[in-house]
C-alpha positions as CSV (number, residue, x, y, z in Angstrom):
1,X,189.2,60.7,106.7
2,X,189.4,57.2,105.8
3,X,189.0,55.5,102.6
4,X,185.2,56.1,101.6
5,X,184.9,52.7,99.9
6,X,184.4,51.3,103.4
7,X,181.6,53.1,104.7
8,X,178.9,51.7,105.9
9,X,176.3,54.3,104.3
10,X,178.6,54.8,101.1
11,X,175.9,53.6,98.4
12,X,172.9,55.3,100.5
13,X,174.3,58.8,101.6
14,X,174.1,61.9,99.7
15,X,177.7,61.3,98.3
16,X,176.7,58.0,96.3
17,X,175.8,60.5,93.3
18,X,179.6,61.1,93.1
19,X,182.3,59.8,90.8
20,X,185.3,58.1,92.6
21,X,187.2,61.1,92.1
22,X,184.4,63.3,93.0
23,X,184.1,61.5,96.3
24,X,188.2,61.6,96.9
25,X,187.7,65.4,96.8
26,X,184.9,65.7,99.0
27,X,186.6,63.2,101.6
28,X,189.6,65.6,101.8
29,X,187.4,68.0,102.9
30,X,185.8,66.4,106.1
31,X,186.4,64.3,108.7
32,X,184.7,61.3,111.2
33,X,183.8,62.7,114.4
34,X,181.8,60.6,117.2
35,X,179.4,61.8,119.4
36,X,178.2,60.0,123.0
37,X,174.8,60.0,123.3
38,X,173.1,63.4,125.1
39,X,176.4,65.4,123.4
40,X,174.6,68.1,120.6
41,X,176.1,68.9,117.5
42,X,174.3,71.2,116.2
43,X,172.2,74.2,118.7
44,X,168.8,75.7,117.9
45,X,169.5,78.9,116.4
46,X,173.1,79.0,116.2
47,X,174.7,80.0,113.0
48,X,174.6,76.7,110.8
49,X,178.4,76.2,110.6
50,X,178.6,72.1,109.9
51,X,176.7,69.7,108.0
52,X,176.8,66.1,108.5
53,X,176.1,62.3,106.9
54,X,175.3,60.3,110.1
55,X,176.9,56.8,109.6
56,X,176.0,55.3,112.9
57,X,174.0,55.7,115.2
58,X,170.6,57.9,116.1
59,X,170.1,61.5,116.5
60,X,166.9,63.6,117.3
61,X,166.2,66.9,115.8
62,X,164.5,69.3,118.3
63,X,163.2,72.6,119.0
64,X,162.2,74.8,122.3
65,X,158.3,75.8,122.9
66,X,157.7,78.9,124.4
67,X,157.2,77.6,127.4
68,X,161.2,76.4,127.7
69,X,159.9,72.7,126.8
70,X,161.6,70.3,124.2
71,X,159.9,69.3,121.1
72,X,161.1,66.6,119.3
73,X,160.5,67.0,115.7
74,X,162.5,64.4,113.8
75,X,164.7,61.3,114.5
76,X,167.6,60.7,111.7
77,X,169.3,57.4,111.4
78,X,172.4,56.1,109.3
79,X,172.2,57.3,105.9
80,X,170.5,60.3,106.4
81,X,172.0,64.0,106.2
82,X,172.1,66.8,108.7
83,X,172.4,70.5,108.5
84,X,171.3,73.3,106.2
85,X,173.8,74.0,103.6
86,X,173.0,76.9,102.1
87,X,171.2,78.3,105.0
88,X,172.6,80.9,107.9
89,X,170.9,79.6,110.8
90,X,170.2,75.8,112.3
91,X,166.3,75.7,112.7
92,X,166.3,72.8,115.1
93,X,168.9,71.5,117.7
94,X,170.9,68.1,116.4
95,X,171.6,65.8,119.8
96,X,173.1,62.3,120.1
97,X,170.2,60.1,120.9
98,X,172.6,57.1,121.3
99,X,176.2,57.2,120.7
100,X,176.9,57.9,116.8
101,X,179.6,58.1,113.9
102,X,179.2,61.1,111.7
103,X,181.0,62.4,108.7
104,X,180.9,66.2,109.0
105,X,182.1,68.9,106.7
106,X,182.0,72.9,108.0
107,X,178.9,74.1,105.6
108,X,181.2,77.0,104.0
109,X,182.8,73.7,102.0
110,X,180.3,71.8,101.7
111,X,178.7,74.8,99.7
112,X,181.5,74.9,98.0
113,X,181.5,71.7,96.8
114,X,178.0,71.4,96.0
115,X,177.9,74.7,94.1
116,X,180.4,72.8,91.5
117,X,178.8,69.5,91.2
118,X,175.0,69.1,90.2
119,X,174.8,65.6,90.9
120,X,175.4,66.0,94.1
121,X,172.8,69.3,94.5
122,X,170.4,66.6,93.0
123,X,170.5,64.0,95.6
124,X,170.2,66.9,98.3
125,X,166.8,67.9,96.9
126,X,166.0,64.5,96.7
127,X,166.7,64.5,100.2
128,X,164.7,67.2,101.4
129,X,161.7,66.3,99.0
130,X,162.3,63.1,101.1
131,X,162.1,65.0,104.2
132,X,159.1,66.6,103.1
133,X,156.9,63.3,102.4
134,X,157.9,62.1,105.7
135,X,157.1,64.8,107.4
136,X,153.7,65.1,105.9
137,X,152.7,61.0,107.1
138,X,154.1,62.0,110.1
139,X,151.8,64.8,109.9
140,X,148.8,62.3,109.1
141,X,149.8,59.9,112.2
142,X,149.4,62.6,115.0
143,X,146.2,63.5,113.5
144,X,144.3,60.5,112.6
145,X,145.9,57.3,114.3
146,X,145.4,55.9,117.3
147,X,147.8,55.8,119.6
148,X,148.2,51.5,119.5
149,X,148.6,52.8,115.7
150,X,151.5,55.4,116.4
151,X,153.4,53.1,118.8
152,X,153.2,50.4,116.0
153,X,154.1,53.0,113.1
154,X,157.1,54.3,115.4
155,X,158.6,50.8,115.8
156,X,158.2,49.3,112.6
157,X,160.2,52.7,111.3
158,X,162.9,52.3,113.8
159,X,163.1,48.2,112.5
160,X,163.0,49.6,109.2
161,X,165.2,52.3,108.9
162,X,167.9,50.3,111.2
163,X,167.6,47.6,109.3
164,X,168.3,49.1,105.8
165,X,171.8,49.8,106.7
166,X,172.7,46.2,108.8
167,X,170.5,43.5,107.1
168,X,170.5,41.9,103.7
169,X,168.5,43.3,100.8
170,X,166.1,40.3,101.2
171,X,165.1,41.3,104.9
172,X,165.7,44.9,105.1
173,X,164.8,45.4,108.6
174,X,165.6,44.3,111.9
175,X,163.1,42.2,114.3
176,X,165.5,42.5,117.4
177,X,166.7,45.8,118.3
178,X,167.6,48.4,121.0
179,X,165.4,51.4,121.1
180,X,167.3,54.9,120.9
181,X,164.7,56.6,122.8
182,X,163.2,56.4,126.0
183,X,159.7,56.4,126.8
184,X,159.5,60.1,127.6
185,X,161.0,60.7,124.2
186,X,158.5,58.5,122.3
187,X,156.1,60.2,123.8
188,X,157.4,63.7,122.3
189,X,157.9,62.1,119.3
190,X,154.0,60.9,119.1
191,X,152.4,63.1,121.0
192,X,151.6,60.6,123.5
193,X,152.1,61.1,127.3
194,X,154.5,58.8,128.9
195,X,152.1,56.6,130.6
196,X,150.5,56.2,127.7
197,X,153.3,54.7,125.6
198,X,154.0,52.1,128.7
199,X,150.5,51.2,128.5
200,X,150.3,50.5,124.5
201,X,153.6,48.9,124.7
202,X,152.6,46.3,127.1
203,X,149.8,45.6,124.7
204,X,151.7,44.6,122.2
205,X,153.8,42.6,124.6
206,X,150.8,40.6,126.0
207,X,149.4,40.4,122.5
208,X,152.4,38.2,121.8
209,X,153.0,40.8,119.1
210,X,156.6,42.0,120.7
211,X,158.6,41.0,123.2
212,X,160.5,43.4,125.9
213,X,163.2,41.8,127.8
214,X,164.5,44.9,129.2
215,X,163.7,48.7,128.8
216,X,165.1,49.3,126.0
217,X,165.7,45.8,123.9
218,X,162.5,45.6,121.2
219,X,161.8,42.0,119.8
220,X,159.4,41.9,117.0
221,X,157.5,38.5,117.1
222,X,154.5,39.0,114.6
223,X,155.8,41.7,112.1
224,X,152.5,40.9,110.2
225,X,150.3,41.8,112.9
226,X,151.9,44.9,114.1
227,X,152.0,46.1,110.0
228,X,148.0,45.8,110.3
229,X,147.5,48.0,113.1
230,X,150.1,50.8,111.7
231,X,147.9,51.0,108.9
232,X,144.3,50.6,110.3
233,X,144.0,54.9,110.0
């Protein structure tokens, strides 16, 4: 693996709790992989073998109905951690929703690890007490907002959470991006129909709010405006 001090998510990823020579040990013990976009990582129900700190890139987390459908139920961006150390089996599927950098350990080390350094335990359950407040907003936008008020929420996230890792500390976010998702897989993610997420899209567009130049390209003109309809609910 290559020197640590040079990663892009090195004071935002788990591993920031660590000592320099607490991070040299850890490094030893995994390894950059990349993944295209539409390549899994990690199956629904397989045997959690791997664990993860995604670097670059975005990755959904999703799970089958039991009808054979998809159901996306969480989007990860650089910084955050995948996988269930300490667990047997992967709850969710992990898949490449553009391409992506990740630094991944097999979970048997990891555990390892962890097991011998609290600090680093700590910032895990920070993590997943993370996880858990997200989960429960996310929980409060499918059931009370609107859905002009989840399409705004979903992009100011996305500008937001992009943004933390390539911007400066005085504009943490980006107001020009590239979506990782396509309109199908909003949709999933806000329990929106496809048409639907067009058709609040092009809203915003010919609200002035955002601009679209192409499919996938976001421009966010009037941050200010799009903040107050997120949090109208």
């Amino acid at each position: 693996m290559s020197n640590c001090d040079t990663c892009l998510v090195r004071n935002r990823a788990i591993c920031s709790a660590l000592a320099p020579e607490e991070l040299g040990a850890l490094a030893k013990l995994g390894r950059k992989q990349m993944v295209t976009r539409g390549q899994t990582l990690v199956w629904e129900g397989d045997e959690a073998l791997v664990v993860a700190n995604v670097i670059q890139g975005v990755l959904k987390l999703s799970v089958s109905t039991a009808d054979g459908r998809e159901q996306i139920v969480g989007v990860v961006f650089p910084s955050d951690f995948i996988g269930r150390p300490f667990g047997k089996e992967s709850p969710y599927g992990v898949t490449a929703l553009t391409d992506a950098e990740v630094c991944i350990f097999t979970r048997a080390a990891f555990d390892g690890f962890a097991k011998e350094h609290p600090d680093l335990q700590h910032r895990l359950l920070e993590r997943t007490l993370d996880e858990l407040d997200r989960a429960r907003q996310w929980m409060m936008l499918l059931g009370r907002k609107t859905a002009s008020e989840r399409i705004a929420t979903l992009l100011l996230e996305i500008s937001n959470r992009l943004g933390s890792t390539s911007c400066s500390a005085i504009t943490p976010f980006l107001d020009e991006f590239d979506l990782p998702m396509d309109r199908q897989q909003m949709g999933d993610v806000l329990g929106l129909t496809i048409e639907t997420v067009s058709r609040q899209l092009t809203k915003l567009k010919e609200a002035d709010m955002i601009a679209l130049p192409d499919r996938r390209r976001v421009v966010i003109k009037d941050r200010r405006r799009l903040e107050n309809i997120a949090l109208a609910a």
